[in-house]
N, C-alpha and C positions, 0 to 999 in steps of 0.2 A: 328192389334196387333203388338208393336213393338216389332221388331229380336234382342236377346239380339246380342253386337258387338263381333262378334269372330276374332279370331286373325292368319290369313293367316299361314298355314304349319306345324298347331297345330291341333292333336286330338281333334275333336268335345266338346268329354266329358275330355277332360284335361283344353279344351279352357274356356271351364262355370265355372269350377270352379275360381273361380278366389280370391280363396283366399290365394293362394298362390304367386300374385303379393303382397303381403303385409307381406307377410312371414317375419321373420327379417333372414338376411344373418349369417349362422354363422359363415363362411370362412373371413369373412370380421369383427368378432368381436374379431380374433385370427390374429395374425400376422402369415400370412403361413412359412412355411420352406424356399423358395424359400427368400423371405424376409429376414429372419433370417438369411439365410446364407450371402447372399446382405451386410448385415449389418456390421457381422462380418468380412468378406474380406475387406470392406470400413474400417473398424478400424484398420486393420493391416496394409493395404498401406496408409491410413492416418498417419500411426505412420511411416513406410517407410519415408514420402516424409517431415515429420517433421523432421528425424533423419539427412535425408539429407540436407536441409535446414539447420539445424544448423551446421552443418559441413563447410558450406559455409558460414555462418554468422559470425558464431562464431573463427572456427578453424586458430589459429595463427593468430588474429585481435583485436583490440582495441572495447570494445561495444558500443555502441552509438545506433545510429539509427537502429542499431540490432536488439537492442532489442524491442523495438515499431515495428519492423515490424516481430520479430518471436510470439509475443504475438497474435498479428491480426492474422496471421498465423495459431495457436493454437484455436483462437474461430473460425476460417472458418473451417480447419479440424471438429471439434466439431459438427458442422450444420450438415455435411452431413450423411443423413439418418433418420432426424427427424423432417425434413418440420417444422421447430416454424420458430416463429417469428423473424427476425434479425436485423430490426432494435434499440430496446431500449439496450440489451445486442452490438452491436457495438458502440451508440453513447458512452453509457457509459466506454465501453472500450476507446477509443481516445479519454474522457474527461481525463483517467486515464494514458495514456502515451505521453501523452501532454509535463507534467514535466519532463522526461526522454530525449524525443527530445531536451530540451533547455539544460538542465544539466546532467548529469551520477551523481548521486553523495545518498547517503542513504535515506532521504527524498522522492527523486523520485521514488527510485528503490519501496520502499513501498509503494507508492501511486500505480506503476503498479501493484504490486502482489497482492493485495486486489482488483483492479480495474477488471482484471482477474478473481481468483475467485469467483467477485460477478458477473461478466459478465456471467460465464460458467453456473452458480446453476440460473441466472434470464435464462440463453437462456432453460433448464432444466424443469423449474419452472413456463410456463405462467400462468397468472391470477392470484400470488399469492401478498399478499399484501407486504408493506416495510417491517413489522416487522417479516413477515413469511419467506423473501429473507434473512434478516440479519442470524436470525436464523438457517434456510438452510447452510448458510455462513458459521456460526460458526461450526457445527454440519459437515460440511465437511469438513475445515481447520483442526478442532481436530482430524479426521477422516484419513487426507491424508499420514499422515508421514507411517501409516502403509500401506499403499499402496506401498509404495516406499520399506518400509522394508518385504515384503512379498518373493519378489523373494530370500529374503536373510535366509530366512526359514530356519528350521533343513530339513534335509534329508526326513524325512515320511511326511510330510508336501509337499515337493515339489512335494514327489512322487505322493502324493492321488491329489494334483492342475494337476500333467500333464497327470493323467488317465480320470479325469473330462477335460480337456482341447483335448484328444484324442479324447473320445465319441462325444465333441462337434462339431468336425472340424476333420469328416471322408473326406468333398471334398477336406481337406490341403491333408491329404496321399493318398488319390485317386491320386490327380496330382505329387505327389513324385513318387509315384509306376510308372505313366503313361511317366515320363520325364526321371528317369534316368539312362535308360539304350540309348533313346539318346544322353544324356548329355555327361556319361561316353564315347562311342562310337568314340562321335564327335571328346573329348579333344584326342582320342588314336591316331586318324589322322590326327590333329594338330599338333602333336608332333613331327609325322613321315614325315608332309610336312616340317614343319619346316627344319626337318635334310635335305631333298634335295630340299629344297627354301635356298637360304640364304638371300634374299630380304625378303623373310614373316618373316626369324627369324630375321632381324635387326629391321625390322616395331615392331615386337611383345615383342622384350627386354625390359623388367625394369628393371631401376636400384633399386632392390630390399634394402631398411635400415629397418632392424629388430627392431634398439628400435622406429625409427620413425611410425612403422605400430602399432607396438605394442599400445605407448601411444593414435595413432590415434583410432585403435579396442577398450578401453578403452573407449575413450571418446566418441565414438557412443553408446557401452553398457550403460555409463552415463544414457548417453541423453534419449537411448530409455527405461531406471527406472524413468526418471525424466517424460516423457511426457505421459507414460500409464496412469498412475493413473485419469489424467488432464481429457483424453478424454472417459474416464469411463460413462456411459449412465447414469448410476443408481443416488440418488440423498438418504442421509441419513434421517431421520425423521427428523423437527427441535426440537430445544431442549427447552425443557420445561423449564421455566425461573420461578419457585414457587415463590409468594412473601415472602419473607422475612419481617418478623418482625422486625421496625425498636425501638432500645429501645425509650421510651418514655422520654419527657423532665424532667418529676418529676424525674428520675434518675439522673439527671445530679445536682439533687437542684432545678431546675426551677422550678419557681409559679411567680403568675402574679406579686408578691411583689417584688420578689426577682429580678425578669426581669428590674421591675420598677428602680429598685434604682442601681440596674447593669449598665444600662443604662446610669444613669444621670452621676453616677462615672469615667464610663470608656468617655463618650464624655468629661469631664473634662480633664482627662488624657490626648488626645490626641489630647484637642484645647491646653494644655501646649507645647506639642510637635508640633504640626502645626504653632503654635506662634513664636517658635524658628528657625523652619524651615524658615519659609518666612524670616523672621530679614536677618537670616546670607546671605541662598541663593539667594534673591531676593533684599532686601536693603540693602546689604553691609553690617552689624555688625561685629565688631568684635570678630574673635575667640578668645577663653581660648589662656591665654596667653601657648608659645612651641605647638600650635597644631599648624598642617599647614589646609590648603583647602584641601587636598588629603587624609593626616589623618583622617580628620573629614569626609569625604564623603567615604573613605571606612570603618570608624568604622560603620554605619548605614545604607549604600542601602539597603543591605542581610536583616537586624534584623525589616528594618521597612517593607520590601516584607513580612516577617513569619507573622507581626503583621496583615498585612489587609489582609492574607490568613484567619486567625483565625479569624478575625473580621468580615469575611463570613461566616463561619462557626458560631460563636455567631450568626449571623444576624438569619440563619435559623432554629435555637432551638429559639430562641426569636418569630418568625414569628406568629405562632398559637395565642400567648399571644398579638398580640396586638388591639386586639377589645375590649379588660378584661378595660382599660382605655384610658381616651381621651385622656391625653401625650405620650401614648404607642407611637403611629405611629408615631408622628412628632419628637420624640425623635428616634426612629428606623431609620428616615429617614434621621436626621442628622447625627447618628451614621456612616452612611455607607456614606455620602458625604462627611466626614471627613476624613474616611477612601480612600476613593478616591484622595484625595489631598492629602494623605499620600503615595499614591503608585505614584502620581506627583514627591512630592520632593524627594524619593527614586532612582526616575529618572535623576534628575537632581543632586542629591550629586553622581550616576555612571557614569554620566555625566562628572562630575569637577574629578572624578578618571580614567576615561580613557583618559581626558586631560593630566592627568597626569604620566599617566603609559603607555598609549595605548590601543591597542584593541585586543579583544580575541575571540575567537568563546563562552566562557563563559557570558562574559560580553554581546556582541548583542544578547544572547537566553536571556539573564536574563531582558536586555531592554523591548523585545518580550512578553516576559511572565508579567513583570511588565503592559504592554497592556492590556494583558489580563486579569489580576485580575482587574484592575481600571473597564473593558468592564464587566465583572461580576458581581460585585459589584454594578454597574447602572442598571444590569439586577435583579437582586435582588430589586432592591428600585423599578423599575418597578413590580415587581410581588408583591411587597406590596402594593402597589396605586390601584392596576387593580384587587389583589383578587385572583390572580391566581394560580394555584395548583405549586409541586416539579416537575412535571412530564412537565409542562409547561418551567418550570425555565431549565431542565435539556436537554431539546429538543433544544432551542435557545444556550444556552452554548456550546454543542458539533457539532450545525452547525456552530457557530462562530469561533472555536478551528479548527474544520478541514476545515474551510474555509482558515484562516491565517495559517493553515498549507503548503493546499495546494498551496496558493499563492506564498508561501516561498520557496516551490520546485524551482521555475522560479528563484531564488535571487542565484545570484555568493556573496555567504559570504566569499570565500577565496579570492574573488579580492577587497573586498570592505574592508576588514581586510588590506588585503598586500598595499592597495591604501591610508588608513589611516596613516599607522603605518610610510611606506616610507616618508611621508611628515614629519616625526617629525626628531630633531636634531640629537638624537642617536637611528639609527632604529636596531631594535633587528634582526638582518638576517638569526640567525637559524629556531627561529621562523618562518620568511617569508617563507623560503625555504622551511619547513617544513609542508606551507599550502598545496601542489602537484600542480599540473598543472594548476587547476582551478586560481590560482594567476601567469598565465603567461604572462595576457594582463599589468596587472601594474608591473609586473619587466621589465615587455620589456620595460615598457613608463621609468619607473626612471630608468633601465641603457642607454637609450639616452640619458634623460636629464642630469643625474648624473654621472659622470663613478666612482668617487671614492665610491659610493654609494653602489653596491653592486656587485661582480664579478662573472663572470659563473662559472667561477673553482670552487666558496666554494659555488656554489649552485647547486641539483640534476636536476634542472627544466635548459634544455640547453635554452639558450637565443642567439635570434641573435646578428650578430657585429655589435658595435656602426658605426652610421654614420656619420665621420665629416663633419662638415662644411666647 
């Protein structure tokens, strides 16, 4: 007869039963104290050694490379104490301060703080899908300002946060109780070597500046409202996104008839307009007599970009309506490629106006976005051909948008502004000046080349001395 297997150094009748190998742990289903408190020490010297860090980052420095490395900074603090995962939350972090490293400038700053926060809620959040991170995202951004304004409470408020904040972190006053009466002690006979060292009091003197400590203690309290909230464990529910009733086409007038002959009307309209386009700006025509090329290309970039926004906007109340007839599509189709070669010469008449005037941070976003609506527009006439839903259309659109967003983080637009403008006969120099630093590679190149061109005195941006030849 086989001996059931017992197990060495155990009670006979403890050892048989053995259903208590299988038991489930409950110490192990509960985060112990011991743990908990682990955790919470690790958050406050994590916030410690952020405060410090930016202190040395940041304090009386230009940011730059700062800031990409107090970011990283911020999701490693974060990590510790909750064993996830780190890699998809880092890559995605350094896809997001990428932009920052090449330029300092709004674009990138934004691309990091969202890169961040979706870094922080995906290291929070594993196994959740995209649209349940975005949401997490949103639900936490909307979420954080009050974070920040909590310590700034009324009075009863702070008080009922620091009797909860007591009960939780009896080991913080256990160690005040246990330290400070050596602390106190020690500084009493510091004091008194001091008076008969005078070698330990020269070592020990600061030169003590009152508003310099001041603003300094300041900007640590900042820092350390600015970074709790960040490294907060907790993570808010995501937010319920209900759908929305979109009005329906028949409010608008739509019916398959009225689509129909919409249609034919408006392609009339704007093969008249695409017809005059091509003439002038492609084969030469002549303008109305007293108009110049400059007049005529800024009376219409702006009015013909609204027209093929709108003509998107037609495209997809028209959408539904067109299987109702067999001209539908192929008329829908030309509509919107018409439309595209309207957002062309749009391009090209701001084109013949910044020949004419120059270049502006207005004019290159409007070029940019002119881009974009043509890139739209083709996306649209694709989702007519293929079938495919708004939600298809809209998925494609805002990866393309923050794709050329992103790219655009990497683009110096003030030197490529100031590098334009310098080349022309009479350069507008307040302007130039006025792009900041980022346009200091092309002042530097045209006050070599040029000197009557532009001078350091009437500009804030200091430039090196010419070098002659």
């Amino acid at each position: 007869m086989p001996q059931a297997p017992l197990i060495p150094g155990l009670p006979r009748s403890l050892a048989l039963d053995g259903w208590w190998l299988d038991a489930p742990d409950a110490a192990a289903s509960e985060p112990s104290p011991s743990r908990a408190a682990f955790a919470r020490r690790s958050h406050w010297v994590g916030l410690a050694v952020l405060v410090v860090l930016a202190d040395l980052l940041f304090w009386q420095h230009a940011p730059g490379l700062s800031l990409a490395l107090f970011a990283l900074a911020i999701l490693l603090v974060a990590t510790i104490g909750n064993g996830r995962r780190l890699a998809g939350p880092l890559g995605l972090l350094v896809l997001s301060v990428a932009p920052v490293i090449e330029y300092v400038q709004a674009l990138s700053l934004a691309f990091l703080t969202l890169g961040l926060a979706v870094a922080l809620v995906l290291l929070r959040s594993p196994g959740a899908g995209i649209a349940e991170i975005m949401t997490r995202t949103a639900a936490w951004l909307f979420r954080l300002p009050g974070g920040w304004l909590t310590p700034l409470a009324p009075r009863r408020a702070l008080a009922g946060r620091a009797i909860r904040c007591a009960k939780a972190d009896d080991s913080v006053r256990h160690s005040v109780r246990d330290w400070a009466f050596p602390l106190a002690g020690s500084f009493v006979f510091l004091a008194l070597l001091m008076q008969a060292n005078p070698v330990l009091a020269r070592a020990l003197t600061v030169d003590f500046d009152l508003w310099s400590t001041l603003t300094r203690a300041l900007f640590w309290g900042g820092m350390a409202l600015f970074i709790a909230p960040l490294l907060a464990p907790d993570m808010p529910e995501p937010i319920s996104f209900h759908a929305v009733a979109l009005p329906s086409a028949a409010r608008f007038g739509l019916n398959p008839r009225s689509v129909l002959r919409a249609l034919v009307l408006f392609n009339a309209l704007v093969a008249v307009q695409s017809t005059t386009d091509l003439g002038i700006l492609v084969f030469g025509a002549a303008l109305p007599e007293g108009m110049s090329m400059a007049e005529y290309a800024h009376r219409g970039a702006y009015p013909l970009l609204a027209t093929a926004l709108l003509a998107g906007g037609f495209a997809l109340a028209a959408r539904p309506f067109a299987r109702e007839h067999r001209a539908m599509t192929p008329l829908l189709l030309l509509w919107l490629a018409q439309n595209m070669v309207l957002c062309g010469a749009a391009m090209m008449r701001l084109e013949h106006y910044i020949d004419a005037f120059g270049l502006t941070y207005l004019r290159i976003y409007a070029l940019i976005w002119m881009g974009l609506v043509a890139t739209g527009l083709g996306l649209v006439a694709a989702q007519v051909m293929l079938g495919r839903t708004n939600l298809w259309l809209l998925i494609r659109c805002g990866a393309f948008g923050l794709g050329t967003l992103y790219l655009c983080a990497f683009v110096n637009f003030a030197q490529i502004i100031a590098a334009q403008n310098l080349g022309r006969p009479a350069a507008d120099r307040d302007y130039i000046c006025a792009l900041g630093p980022m346009a200091h590679g092309a002042l530097t190149a045209a006050s070599r080349a040029r000197a009557d061109l532009i001078h350091a005195s009437s500009c804030p941006i200091t430039l090196p001395p010419r070098i002659e030849d």
